[in-house]
N, C-alpha and C positions, 0 to 999 in steps of 0.2 A: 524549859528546854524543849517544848513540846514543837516549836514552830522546826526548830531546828532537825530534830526527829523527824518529822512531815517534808523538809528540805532534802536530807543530806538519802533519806528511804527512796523518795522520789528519782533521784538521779542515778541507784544505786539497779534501780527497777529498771533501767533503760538497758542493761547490759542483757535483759536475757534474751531482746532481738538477738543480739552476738551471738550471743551462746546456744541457743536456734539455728541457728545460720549453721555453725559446724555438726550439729545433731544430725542436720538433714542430709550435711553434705562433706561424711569425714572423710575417709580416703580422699576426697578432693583437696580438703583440708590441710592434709596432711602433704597431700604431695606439694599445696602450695608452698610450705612451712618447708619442704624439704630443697626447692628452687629459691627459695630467696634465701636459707644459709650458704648453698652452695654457691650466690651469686656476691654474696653479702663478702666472702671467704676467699673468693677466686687469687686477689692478690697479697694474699695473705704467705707467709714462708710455708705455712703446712698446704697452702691451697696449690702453690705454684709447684713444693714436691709432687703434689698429688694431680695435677694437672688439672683445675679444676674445672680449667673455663672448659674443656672437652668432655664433662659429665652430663649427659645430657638423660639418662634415666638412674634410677634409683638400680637397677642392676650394676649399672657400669659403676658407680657407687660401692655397692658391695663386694665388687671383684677387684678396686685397685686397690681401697683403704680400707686398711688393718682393722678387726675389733684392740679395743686397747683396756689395757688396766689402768687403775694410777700408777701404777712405776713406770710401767713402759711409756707414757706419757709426761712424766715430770722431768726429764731433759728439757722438752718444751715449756712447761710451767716454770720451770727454775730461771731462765731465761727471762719469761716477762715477771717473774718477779723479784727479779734483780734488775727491773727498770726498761727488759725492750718490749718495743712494742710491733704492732702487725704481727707477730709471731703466729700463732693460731685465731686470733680474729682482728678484726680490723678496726674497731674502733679502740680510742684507750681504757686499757685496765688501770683503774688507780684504788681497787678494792678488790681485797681476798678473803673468801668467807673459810674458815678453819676446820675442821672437822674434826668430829673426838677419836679417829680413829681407830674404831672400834671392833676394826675387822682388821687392823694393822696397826703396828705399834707407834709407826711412826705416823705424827700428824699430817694432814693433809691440806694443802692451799687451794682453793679450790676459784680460779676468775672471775671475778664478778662483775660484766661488762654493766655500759646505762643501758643498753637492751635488756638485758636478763634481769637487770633490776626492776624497768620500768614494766615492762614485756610479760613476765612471768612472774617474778615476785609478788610486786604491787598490783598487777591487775590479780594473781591468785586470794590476793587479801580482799579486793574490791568481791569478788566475785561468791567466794563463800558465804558474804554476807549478804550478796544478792541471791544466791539462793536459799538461804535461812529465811529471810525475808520473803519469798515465792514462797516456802511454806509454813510462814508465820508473819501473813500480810495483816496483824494487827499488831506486832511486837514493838513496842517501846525502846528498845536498844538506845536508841541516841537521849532519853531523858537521864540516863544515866554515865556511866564510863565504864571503859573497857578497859580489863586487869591482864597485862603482859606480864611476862618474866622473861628481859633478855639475858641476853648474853653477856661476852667483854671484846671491849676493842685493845688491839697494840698494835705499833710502828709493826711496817713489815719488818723481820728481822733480815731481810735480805736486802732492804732500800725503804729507809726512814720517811721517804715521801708520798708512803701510800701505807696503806692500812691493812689489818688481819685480825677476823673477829669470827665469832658465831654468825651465822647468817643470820639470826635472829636482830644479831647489836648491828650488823650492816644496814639491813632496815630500819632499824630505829634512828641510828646517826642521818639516815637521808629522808627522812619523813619532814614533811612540811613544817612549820613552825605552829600553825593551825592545828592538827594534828594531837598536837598535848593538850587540847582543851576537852576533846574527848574520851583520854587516855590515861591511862595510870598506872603506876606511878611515874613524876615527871622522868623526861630520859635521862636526867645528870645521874637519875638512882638506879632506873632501868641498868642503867651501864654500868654500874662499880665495880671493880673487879672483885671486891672481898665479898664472897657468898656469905658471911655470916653478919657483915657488917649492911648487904642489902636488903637481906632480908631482916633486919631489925626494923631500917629505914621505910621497906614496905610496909609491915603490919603497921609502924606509928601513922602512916597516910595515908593504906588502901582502907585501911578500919573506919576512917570519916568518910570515906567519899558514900555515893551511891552506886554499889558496881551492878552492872545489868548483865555483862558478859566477861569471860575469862578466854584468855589462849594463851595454851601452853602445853610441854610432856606432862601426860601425867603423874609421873614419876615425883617432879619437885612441887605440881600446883597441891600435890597430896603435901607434903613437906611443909609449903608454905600453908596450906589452910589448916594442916594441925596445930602448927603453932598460932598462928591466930585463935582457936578454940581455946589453945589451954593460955594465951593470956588475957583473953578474955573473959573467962569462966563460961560459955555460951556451947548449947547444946548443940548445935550444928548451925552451919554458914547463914541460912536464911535467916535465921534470929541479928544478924548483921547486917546483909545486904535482902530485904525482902522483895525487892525488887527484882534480883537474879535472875535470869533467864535462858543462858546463854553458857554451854562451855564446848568450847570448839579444843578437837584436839585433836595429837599427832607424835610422831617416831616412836611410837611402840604401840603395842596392839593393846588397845582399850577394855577389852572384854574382862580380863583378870581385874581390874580398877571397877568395873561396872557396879557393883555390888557396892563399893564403900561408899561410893559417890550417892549412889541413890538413896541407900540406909541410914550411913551416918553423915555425911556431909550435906547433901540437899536431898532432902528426906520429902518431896514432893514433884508433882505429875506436870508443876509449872515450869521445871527445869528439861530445857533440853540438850540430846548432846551430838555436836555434827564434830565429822569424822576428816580430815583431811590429808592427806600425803605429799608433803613438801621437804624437801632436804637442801643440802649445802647447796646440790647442783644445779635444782631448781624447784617449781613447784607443778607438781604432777596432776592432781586430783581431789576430787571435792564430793563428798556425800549431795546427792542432788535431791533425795527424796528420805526423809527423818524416817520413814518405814522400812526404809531397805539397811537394815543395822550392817555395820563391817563392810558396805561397799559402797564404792566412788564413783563419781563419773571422771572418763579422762578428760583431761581437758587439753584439748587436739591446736587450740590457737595461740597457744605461749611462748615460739619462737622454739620449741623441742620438737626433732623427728625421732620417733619410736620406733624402734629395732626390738624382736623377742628370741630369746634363745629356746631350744624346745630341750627343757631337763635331758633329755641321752645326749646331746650337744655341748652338756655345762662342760667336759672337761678336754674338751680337743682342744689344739692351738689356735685353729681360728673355726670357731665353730659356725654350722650355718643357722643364720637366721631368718624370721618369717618378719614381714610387715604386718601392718594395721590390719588389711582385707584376709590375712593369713592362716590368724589364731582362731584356736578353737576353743570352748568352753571349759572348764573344769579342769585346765592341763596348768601345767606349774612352768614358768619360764623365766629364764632370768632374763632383767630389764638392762637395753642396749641404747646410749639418749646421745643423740646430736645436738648441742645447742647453740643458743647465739651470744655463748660465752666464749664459743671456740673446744668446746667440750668433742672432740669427733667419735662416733662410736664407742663410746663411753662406757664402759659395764659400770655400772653403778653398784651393784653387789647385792639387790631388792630379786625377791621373788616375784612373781603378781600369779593372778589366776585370775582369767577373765567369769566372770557372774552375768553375763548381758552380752550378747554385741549388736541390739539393736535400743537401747545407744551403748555403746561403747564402755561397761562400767568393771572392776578391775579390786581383786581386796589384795593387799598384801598380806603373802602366805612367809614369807619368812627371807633369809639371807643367806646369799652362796657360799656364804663361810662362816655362819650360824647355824649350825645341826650338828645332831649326834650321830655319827655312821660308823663306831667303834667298829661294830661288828654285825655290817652290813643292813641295820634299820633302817635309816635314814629317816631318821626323828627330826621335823621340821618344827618351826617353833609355831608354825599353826598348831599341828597336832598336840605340842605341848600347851598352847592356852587352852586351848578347849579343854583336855584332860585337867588342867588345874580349875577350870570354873566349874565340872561337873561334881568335882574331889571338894570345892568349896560349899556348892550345894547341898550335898549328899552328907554335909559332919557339918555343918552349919557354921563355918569359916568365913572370913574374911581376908583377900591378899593383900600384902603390902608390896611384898617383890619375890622376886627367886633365882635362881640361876641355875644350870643342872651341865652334868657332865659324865663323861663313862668311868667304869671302878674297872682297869684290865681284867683279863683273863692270868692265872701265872700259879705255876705251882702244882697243878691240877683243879684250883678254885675257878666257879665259872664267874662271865661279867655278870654285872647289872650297871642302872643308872644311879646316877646319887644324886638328891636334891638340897639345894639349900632352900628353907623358903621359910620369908616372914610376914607374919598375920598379926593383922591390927585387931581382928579377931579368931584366935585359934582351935582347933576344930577342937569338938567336943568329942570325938572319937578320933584318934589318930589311925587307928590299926584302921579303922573305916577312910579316911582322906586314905592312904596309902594305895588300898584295894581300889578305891575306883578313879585314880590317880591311875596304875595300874589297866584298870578293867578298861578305860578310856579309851588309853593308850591302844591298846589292841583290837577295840572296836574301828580307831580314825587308820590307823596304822597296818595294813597285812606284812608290812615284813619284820616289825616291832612284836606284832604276834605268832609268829612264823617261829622267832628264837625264843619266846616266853616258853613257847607250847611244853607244859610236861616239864619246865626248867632245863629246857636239854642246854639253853645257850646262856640264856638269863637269866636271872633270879627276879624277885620282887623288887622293886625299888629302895633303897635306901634313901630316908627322908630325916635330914636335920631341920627341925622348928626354933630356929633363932629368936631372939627377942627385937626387939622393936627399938630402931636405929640404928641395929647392923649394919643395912646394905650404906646406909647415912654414913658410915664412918668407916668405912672400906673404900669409899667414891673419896672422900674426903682425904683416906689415906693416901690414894693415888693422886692426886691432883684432881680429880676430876666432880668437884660441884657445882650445880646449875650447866645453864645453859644449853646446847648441843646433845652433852654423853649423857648417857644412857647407860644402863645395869645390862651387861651383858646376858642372855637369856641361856642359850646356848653353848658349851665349845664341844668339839670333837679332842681336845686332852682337858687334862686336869688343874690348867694354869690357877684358873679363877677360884676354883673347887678349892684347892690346898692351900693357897694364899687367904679364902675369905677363914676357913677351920682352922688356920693358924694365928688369925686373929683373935679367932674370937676364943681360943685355947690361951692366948694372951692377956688377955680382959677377963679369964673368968678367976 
């Protein structure tokens, strides 16, 4: 496959003129991206409420249309996906990519026009491999194949003639038919809806092939590569695929996984790991340089205009927002995406914190309705990875997952946090993971330390060390394995907290 590798690397390398091109000249960029949705849109039902064809700068923008949530936008979603169309964009939608919801209970449809497929999607896939590539211009990737984990497709439930899946299985369903010679496992398996009958079906065919590269949460590629070890009998993944090289990853912060992956999983300096930021809505961002761990470059040419909220703004009705040329470094905003899904002003419900802005590069610090603010911290679920990788280091751990929540105030008892968390290897001192779990916390955090100080508001944390498979069968309980969802990290109440300790009070 060597010619092939030397073809498909070749043409993959032509993209970083593009990608150049917006380095040098974003804010131009960007306003281009923002003239061609508003022109793309104009006769669209949301363009003509909103008068489109008379917007002639990105202010007059900001002052007639609304910042929106999903609710206040799914009147219009509901609409074209019970069949109309021009509704909020102008080409047809005949795919909805699903989302787990995870910041609301009810699921979410999210348009998925051929622009945002072709435009953002599929060029976001082209592209991270071309800059893997930029910084592993001897990498073999195509001698071997790449190991997905999608999602599931179903009939829309609102109109049988179009479709609703993980954006994961939406991509896969519209991938070339070329496409599966490089990839794996075929997509009839990629797509099954039974997570437990997929993944038997993977381990019997990813186990022959020769895999070079992986993409996926790492959440399930953990899931799926342990069971591959234990039927296997094999000490870690390279003993399988020696060839490896490659794990590209994404929807939850990688840092807590970093440890397993590199120790027990691929226990070698030949494996790398690129970092990426893609969601239902679209595809954001791309680690561009393997030295700069936890940050992205945005990527400015995807048919998305970028709106930032400045955190004192997160909670007004229509808050103001800053552009591209706006932000400033090291401040926390939440993310506002226009796209050429028909997405308008879109809060998306991402943190970011820009790292660079010359070029433009951006790490996700957490979600506007992912933190603990019981009692005024504002514990973000940055602050919480970090505190559990140092808690890891420090008692010689390993993460599996976790999820944390507040213990009220009541009675005269003061709060604290309470943590669940499961270790593939768990710490050899507990009372030590707790203190600098703790001690972390108060270093990343001054208003987390603020109520520690002296126990005046909070206590020490409360940490439950579960066994291994819990979160596995809590996801499982809800519906929710593979694809999209994700283990909630966060909540500001005790939903997750009491449901998972009730479980596991069940089972014992």
């Amino acid at each position: 496959m060597s010619m092939l590798n030397d073809i498909l690397s070749f043409f993959l390398k032509r993209r970083i003129d593009r990608i150049e091109q917006f380095l040098r000249n974003p804010i131009d960029t960007q306003h281009r991206i923002f003239h061609d949705l508003i022109e793309n849109a104009r006769y669209t039902e949301w363009g003509l409420k909103y008068d489109y064809s008379s917007i002639d700068t990105i202010k007059d923008f900001q002052e007639r249309v609304p910042i929106s949530t999903y609710e206040e936008l799914y009147p219009y979603i509901e609409r074209v996906l019970k069949g109309e169309q021009n509704v909020l964009w102008a080409s047809e939608i005949k795919w909805f990519s699903k989302s787990s919801g995870t910041t609301n209970s009810r699921s979410k449809f999210i348009p998925v026009s051929e622009e945002s497929l072709e435009d953002c999607h599929y060029r976001g896939g082209k592209d991270m491999m071309t800059l893997y590539l930029n910084n592993r211009p001897d990498a073999k990737l195509y001698e071997g194949k790449g190991l997905s984990i999608g999602g599931t497709l179903h009939p829309n439930p609102f109109n049988a003639n179009t479709q609703a899946g993980d954006i994961s299985a939406v991509i896969t369903k519209n991938l070339p038919a070329w496409a599966d010679f490089i990839r794996t496992p075929p997509s009839e398996v990629a797509l099954l809806d039974n997570w437990e009958e997929k993944m038997e079906q993977m381990i019997q065919i990813c186990t022959q092939e020769n895999v070079t590269s992986i993409l996926g949460v790492p959440t399930w590629t953990v899931v799926l590569l342990e069971n591959i070890l234990e039927r296997t009998g094999k000490k870690n993944i390279l003993e399988i695929w020696p060839n490896f090289e490659v794990f590209v990853h994404g929807a939850v912060a990688f840092q807590p996984y970093r440890d397993l992956f590199r120790t027990k999983l691929f226990p070698s300096d030949q494996v790398t790991y690129l970092e990426t930021y893609n969601a239902s809505e679209g595809f954001f961002a791309i680690q561009d340089e393997l030295s700069r761990v936890g940050e992205m470059l945005l990527m400015l040419d995807y048919g998305v205009f970028y709106e930032f909220i400045p955190m004192e703004e997160w909670d007004k009705e229509q808050p103001k927002t800053l552009t591209l040329e706006e932000v400033e470094l090291d401040k926390n905003y939440a993310l506002v995406i226009s796209t050429n899904a028909g997405l308008w002003r879109y809060k998306i419900g991402d943190t970011v914190k820009f790292t660079s802005i010359n070029p433009y590069r951006i790490k996700v610090s957490g979600r506007t309705k992912h933190f603990i603010n019981a009692f005024g911290e504002e514990v973000v679920i940055e602050n919480a990875d970090m505190a559990i990788t140092e808690a890891c280091a420090a008692a010689s751990a390993t993460i599996a997952d976790y999820t944390a929540g507040p213990v009220y105030m009541g009675d005269g008892s003061k709060g604290c946090h309470e943590w669940i968390i499961e270790c593939s290897k768990k710490p050899e001192n507990e009372a030590l993971f707790i203190e600098t779990l703790d001690n972390s916390l108060r270093k990343v955090n001054s208003d987390y330390d603020a109520k520690r100080y002296k126990d005046m508001a909070l206590l020490l944390p409360k940490v439950h060390f579960v066994e291994n498979g819990t979160f596995y069968q809590w996801m499982s309980k809800r519906g929710k394995l593979g694809g999209q969802n994700k283990v909630p990290r966060l909540s500001n109440s005790r939903e997750y907290l009491d449901d998972i300790l009730l479980m596991v009070r069940e089972l014992a």
